[in-house]
C-alpha positions in Angstrom: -36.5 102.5 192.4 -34.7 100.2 190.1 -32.4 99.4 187.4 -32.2 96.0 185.7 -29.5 94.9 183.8 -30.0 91.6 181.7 -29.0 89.9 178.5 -32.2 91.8 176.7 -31.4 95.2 177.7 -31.0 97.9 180.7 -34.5 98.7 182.0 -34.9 100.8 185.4 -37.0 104.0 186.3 -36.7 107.4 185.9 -34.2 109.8 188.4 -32.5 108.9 191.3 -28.8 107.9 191.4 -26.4 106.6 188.7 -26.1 102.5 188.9 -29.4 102.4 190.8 -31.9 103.7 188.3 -32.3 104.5 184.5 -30.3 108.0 184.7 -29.0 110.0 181.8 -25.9 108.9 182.6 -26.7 105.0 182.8 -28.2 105.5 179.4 -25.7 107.0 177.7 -23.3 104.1 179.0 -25.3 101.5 177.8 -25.9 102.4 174.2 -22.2 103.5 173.7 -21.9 99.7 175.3 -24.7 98.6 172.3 -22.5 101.5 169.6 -19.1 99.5 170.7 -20.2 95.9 170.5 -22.0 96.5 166.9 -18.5 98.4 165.7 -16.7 95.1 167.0 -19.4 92.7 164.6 -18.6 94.8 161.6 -15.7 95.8 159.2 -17.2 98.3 157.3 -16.4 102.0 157.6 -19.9 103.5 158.5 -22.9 101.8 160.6 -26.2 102.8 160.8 -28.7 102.0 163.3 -32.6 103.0 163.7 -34.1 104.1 166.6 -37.6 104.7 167.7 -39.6 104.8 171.1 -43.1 104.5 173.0 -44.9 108.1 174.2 -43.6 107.4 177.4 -42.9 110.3 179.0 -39.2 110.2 179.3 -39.0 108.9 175.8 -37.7 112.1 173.9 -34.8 113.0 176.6 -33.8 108.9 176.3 -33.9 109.0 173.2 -32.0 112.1 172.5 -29.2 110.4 175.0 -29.5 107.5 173.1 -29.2 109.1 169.4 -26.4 111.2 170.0 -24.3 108.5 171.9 -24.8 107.0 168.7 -23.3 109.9 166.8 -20.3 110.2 169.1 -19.5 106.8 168.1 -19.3 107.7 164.5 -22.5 105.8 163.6 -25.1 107.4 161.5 -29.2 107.1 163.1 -32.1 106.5 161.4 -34.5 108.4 163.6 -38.1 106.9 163.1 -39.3 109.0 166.2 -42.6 108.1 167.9 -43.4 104.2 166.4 -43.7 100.3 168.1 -41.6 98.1 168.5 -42.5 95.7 165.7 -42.3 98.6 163.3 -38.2 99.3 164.9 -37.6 95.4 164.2 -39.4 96.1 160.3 -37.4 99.4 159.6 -33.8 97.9 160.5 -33.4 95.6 157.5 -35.9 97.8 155.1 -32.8 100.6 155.9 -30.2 97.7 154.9 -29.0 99.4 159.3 -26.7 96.9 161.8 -29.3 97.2 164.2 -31.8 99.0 166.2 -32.8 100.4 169.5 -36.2 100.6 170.6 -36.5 102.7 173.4 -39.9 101.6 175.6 -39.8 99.8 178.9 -43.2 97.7 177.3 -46.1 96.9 179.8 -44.1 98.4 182.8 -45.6 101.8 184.4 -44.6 105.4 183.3 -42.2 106.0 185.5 -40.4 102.9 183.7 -38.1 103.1 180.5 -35.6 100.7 178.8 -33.6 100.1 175.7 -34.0 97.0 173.8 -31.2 96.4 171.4 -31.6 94.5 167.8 -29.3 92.8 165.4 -29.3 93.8 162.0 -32.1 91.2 161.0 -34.4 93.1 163.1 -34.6 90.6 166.0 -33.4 91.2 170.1 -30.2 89.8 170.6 -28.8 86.7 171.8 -27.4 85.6 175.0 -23.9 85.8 173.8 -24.1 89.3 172.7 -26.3 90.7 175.6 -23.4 89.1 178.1 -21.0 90.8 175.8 -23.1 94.3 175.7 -23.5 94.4 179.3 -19.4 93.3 180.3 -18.2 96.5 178.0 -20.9 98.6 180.1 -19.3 97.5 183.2 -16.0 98.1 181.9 -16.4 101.3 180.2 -14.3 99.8 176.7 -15.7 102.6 174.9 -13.7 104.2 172.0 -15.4 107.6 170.7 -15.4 109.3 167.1 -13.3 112.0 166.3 -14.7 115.6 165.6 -14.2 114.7 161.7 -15.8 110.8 162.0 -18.9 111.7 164.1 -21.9 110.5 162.9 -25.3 112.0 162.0 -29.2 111.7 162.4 -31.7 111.2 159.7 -35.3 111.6 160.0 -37.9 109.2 158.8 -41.4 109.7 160.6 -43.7 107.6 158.2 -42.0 104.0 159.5 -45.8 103.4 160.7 -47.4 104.0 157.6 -44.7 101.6 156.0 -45.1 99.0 158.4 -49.2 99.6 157.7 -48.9 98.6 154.0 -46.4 96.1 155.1 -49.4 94.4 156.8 -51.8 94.6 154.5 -49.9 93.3 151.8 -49.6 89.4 153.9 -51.4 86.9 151.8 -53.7 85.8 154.9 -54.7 89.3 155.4 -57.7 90.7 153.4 -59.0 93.9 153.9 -61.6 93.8 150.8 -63.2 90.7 152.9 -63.3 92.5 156.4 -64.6 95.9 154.7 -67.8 94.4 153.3 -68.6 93.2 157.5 -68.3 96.9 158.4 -66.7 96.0 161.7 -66.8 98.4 164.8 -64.3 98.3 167.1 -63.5 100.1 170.3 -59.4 100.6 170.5 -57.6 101.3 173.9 -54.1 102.2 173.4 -53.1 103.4 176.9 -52.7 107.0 175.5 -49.1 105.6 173.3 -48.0 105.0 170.0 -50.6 102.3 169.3 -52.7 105.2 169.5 -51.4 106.1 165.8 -50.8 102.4 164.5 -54.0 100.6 165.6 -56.6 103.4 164.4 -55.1 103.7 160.6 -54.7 100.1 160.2 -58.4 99.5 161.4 -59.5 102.5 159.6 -57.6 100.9 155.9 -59.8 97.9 156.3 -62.8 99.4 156.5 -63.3 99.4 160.4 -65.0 102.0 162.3 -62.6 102.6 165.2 -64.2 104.3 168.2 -60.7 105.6 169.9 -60.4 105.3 173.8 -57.2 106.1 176.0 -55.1 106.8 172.0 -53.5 110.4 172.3 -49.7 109.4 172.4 -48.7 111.6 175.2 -47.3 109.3 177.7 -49.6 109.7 180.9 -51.5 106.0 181.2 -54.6 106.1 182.5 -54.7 103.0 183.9 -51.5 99.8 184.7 -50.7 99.8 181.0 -50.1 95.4 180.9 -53.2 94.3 179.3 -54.6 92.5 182.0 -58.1 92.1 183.1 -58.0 93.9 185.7 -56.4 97.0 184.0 -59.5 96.8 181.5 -63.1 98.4 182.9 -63.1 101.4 180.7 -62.8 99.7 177.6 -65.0 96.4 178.6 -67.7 99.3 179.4 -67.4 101.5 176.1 -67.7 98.0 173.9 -70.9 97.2 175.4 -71.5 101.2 175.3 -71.1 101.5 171.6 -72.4 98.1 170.8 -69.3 97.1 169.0 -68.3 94.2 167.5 -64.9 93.8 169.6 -62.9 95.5 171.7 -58.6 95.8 171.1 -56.1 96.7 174.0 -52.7 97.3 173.1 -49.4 97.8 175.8 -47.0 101.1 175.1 -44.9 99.1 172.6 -47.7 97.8 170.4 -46.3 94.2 170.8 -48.7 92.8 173.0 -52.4 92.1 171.9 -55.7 91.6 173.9 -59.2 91.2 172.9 -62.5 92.0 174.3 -65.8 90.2 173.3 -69.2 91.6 172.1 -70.2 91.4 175.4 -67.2 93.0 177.4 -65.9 90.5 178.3 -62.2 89.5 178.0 -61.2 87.0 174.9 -58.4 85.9 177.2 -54.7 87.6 176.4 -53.5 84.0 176.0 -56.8 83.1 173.1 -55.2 85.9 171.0 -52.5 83.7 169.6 -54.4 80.6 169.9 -57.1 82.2 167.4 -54.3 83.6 165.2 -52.5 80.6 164.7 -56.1 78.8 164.3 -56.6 80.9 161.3 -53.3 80.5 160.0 -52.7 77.0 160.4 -55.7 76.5 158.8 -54.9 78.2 155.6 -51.0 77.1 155.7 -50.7 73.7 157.9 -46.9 73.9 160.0 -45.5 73.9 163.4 -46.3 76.4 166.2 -44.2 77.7 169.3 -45.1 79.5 172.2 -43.2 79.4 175.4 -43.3 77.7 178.8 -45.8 80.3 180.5 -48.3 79.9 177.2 -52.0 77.9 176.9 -51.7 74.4 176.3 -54.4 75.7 174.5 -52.0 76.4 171.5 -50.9 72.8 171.5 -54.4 71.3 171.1 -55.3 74.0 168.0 -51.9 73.4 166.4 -52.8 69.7 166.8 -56.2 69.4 165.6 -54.6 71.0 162.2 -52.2 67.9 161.9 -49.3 70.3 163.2 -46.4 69.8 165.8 -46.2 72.0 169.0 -43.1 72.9 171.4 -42.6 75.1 173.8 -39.1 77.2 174.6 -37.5 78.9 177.7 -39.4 82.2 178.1 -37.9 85.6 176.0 -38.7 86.4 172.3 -35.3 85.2 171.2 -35.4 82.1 172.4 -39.6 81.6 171.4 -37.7 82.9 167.8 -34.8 80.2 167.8 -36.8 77.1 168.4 -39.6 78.5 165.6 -36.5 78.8 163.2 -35.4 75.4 164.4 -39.0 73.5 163.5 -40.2 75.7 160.9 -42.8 77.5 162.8 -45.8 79.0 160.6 -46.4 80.6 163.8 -45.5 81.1 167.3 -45.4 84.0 170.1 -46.2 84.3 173.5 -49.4 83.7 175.9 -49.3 87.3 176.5 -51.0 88.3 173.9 -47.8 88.5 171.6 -48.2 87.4 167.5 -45.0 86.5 165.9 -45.5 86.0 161.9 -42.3 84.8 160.0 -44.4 85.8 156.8 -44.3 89.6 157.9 -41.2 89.5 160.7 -39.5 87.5 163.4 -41.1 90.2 166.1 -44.0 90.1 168.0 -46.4 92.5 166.3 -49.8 93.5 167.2 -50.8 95.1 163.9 -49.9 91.5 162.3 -52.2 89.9 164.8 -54.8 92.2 164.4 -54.8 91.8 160.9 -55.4 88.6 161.0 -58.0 88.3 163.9 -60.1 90.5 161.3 -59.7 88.5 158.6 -60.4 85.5 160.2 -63.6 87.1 161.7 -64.7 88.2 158.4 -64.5 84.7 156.8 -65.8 82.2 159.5 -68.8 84.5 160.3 -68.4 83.9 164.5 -69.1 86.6 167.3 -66.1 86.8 169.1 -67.7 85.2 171.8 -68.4 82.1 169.9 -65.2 81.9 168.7 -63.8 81.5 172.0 -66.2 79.1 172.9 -64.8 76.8 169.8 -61.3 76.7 171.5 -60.1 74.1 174.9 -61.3 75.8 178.0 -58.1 76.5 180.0 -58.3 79.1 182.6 -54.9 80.9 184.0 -53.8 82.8 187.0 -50.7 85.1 187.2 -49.4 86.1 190.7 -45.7 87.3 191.4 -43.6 87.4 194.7 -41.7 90.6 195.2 -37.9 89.9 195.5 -36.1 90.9 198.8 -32.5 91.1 198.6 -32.0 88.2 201.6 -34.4 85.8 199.1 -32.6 83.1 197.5 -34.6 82.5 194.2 -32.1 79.3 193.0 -31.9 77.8 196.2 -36.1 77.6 196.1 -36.7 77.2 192.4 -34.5 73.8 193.5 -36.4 72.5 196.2 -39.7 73.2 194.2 -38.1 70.9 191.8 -36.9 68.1 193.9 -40.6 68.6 195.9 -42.2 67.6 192.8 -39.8 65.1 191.2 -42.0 62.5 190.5 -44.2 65.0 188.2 -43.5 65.8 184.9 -41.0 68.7 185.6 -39.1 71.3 183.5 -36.3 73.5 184.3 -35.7 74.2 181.2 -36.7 77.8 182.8 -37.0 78.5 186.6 -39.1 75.3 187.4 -42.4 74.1 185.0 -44.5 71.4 186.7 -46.9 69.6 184.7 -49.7 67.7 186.4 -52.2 65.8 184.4 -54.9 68.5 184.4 -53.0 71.9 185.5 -49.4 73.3 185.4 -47.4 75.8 187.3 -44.5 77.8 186.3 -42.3 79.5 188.3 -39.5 81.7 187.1 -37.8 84.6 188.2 -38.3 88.0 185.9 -36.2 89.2 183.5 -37.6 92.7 183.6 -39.0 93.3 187.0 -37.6 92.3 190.7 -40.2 89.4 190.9 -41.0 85.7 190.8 -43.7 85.1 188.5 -46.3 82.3 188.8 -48.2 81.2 186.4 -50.9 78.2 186.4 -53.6 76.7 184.1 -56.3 74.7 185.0 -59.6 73.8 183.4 -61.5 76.6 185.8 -60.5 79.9 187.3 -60.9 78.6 190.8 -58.3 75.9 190.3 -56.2 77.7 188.6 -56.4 80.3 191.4 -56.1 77.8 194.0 -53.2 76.2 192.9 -51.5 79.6 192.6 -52.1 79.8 196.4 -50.9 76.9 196.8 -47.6 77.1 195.1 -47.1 80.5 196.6 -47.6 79.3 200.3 -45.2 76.5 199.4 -42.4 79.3 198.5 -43.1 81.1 201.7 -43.0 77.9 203.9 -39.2 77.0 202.2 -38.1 80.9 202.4 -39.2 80.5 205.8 
């Protein structure tokens, strides 16, 4: 089992021993750690923080840990209960709180659980302030409420209908267009929260929703990351029911894949390239993904006239650099929409909003609309970490290996070739090396995977 501490949060699995895995007790360290640092930001009196969660399973006893930590510390708790994480990062400043917890270990499996920490702008924190969370954790600088200055819990359980209207409200979404093509569209929600945030927002615009996998009750029926392989059920029902398009969704709600007509997979990194495609169109700007994204993204943004750049691999830093250029959009290959018209937050009920619209005004199957875009084809592998591996010491000779490329290290090691890349980089949420490549088929996308991998094992020896 694990626990994984890093500058975006504490993530480990359920039971075992303290320091080795997500226990009750690790929890409770690490959001008095989050409860300490905000007190330390802030001069005023009282704080208030909102906190919501995925269906996981462990979700209500990490969250209870998590709330009345909180409460110890004298801070008052917005309790939006079972929600996403986009709709955490939206509910922070609409409740004028210093920050937010979401409590949902994203695409990892259900024996997995986390706590990802927000500043009071809605948005994960920095580097600087993760370092700063994680040193008071290890030192235990804690300084609890007394009995008279103890903090309380407030409930709020309609975040997701707010978040809804929120949506529907964006200029470049239009629900009265996407209602007259009486859409149908077969959801999978891997049985979490999506399973109450993707439905109603469908079901506003005028979608029939034909629900698969979307009782929030924590037990995934299949890997919950939104991969292709993960996907039969819901490639099957789509061709089953004859609908339009198919939508998979991880725990969180933050990540967002497609299926075509047919069953077949839109491609988790097409979802952003389509989104921004609409958006561009409509308001011409810069994009941002990050290292591991389609250079397909690059070539949409610009046909549209637009500038493209790519940052070091996290949501915070994908959010700096679109701050920096003035991003009209940005997000992450992985299927992840982030929308400074709505939020700084990668948000699947955003990017679903706007795949309808765009539908519903260009007229395309969703199959021809992938066809319009570059053909890139990825492959993702990862290398499982053994304690004796020494990730810097062959991330470096990767880099000298290919130093007459055009080579990154901006994070782990990026090599760009003329008609593929490779990006390796070690995890920030799992005990892996991830490896990513594109190429302009499958097979040598694939094959330079292998390629790259054997190289790894050769200099581990």
């Amino acid at each position: 089992m694990s626990l994984i501490k890093s500058i975006s949060g504490i993530r480990g699995t359920i039971g075992g021993n303290t320091g080795d895995n997500l226990t009750p007790i690790d929890t409770v360290k690490f959001a008095a750690a989050y409860g300490t640092w905000l007190k330390a930001q802030s001069d005023k009196k009282s704080l208030k923080v909102v906190v919501g969660r995925d269906a996981r399973i462990s979700g209500k006893m990490i969250m209870e840990l998590t709330m009345q930590t909180l409460v110890g510390l004298g801070i008052e708790v917005i309790d939006i209960g079972l929600s996403t994480t986009p709709t955490v990062e939206i509910a922070v400043p609409k409740e004028q709180a210093d920050g937010g917890i979401i409590l949902t270990a994203s695409h990892n499996p259900k024996q997995w659980n986390a706590l990802k920490l927000l500043n009071s702008k809605g948005e994960f924190l920095d580097a600087q302030a993760g370092a700063r969370i994680l040193e008071i954790a290890e030192k235990e600088e804690y300084h609890f409420a007394d009995v008279d200055d103890l903090g309380k819990i407030t409930s709020l359980k309609n975040y997701i209908d707010k978040h809804i209207e929120e949506v529907l409200a964006l200029n470049l979404v239009d629900a009265e267009k996407v209602q007259q093509k009486k859409f149908k569209v077969v959801v999978d929600a891997v049985n979490s929260s999506g399973g109450i945030a993707i439905p109603p927002l469908l079901e506003k615009m005028g979608v029939e929703v034909i629900k698969l996998y979307c009782e929030p009750n924590g037990h995934f029926p299949h890997n919950p990351e939104p991969l292709k392989e993960h996907l039969g059920d819901i490639c099957k029902l789509v061709q089953e029911e004859q609908a339009d398009f198919g939508i998979v969704v991880d725990p969180d709600v933050d990540r967002l894949a497609f299926i075509d007509e047919t069953g077949e997979m839109f491609g988790e990194e097409y979802t952003l390239v389509a989104c921004a495609d609409y958006v561009l169109s409509k308001t011409p700007g810069n994009t941002v993904s990050n290292l591991s994204s389609s250079r397909a993204l690059r070539d949409v943004t610009e046909k549209h006239h637009g500038k493209y750049q790519a940052s070091a691999v996290g949501e915070v830093n994908v959010v700096t650099l679109m701050k920096e250029s003035d991003a009209v959009i940005g997000g992450e290959g992985n299927g992840g929409i982030i929308y400074p018209e709505s939020h700084y937050g990668r948000d699947s009920l955003v990017g679903t909003a706007l795949f309808l619209t765009f539908l519903a005004e260009n007229g395309m199957k969703v199959s021809e609309l992938r066809k319009s875009y570059p053909a890139y084809f990825m492959s993702k592998n990862k290398i499982e970490l053994t304690p004796d591996l020494d990730v810097d010491g062959i991330l470096k000779a990767v880099e000298q290996k290919y130093a007459s490329e055009n080579v990154s290290t901006v994070d782990g090691v990026k090599i760009d070739f003329p008609e593929n890349w490779v990006h390796l980089r070690k995890s920030n949420t799992e005990p892996i090396i991830r490896i990513y490549t594109e190429a302009k088929s499958q097979k040598q996308a694939d094959e330079l995977a292998q390629r790259m991998i054997a190289e790894i094992k050769e200099i581990a020896g």
